[in-house]
C-alpha positions in Angstrom: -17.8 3.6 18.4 -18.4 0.5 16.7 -16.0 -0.7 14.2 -18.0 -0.4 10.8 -14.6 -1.0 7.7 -13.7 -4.0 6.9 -9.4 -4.8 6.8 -9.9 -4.2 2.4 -10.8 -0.9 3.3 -8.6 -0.1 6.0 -5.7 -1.2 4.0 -6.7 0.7 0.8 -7.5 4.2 3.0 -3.7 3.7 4.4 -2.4 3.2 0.7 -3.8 6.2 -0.7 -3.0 8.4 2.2 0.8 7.1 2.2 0.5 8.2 -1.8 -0.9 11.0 -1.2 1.9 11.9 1.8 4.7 10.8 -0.5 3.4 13.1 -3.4 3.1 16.2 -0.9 6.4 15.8 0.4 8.3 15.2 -2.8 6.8 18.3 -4.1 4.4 16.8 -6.8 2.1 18.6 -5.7 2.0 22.1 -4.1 0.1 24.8 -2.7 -3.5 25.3 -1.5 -4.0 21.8 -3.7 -1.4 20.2 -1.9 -2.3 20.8 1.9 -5.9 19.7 1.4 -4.7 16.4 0.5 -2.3 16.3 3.3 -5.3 17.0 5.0 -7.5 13.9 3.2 -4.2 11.4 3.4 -4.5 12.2 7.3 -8.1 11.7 8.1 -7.9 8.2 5.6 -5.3 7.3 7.7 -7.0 8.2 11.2 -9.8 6.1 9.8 -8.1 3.3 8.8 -6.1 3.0 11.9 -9.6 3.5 14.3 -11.6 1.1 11.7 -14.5 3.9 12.1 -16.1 5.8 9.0 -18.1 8.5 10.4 -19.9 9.3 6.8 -20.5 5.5 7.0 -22.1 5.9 10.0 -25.1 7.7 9.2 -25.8 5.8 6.4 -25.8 2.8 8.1 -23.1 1.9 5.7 -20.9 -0.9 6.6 -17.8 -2.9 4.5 -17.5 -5.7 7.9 -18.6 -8.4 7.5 
């Protein structure tokens, strides 16, 4: 698995998905809505932490430099 997001991305992935977990658990949002982006917030974050897209992958899409 070959690191393919650069640290811009990684950090931006980790921002929304911390947004996205603090608007779940504060009640902002709710219901069938809510637990897909729980869901989203914690495959941004499993990204971000890994540094591995796998949509980018196919594509041959890469933000590294």
């Amino acid at each position: 698995m070959k690191k393919n997001m650069s640290n811009l991305d990684r950090i931006l992935r980790a921002i929304a998905a911390v947004v996205l977990g603090i608007l779940y658990f504060s009640g902002v949002i709710t219901g069938t809505l809510g637990i897909v982006l729980l869901v989203i917030a914690g495959i941004l974050l499993a990204t971000s932490v890994v540094a591995f897209c796998p949509l980018y992958f196919p594509f041959k899409f890469s933000t590294r430099k």
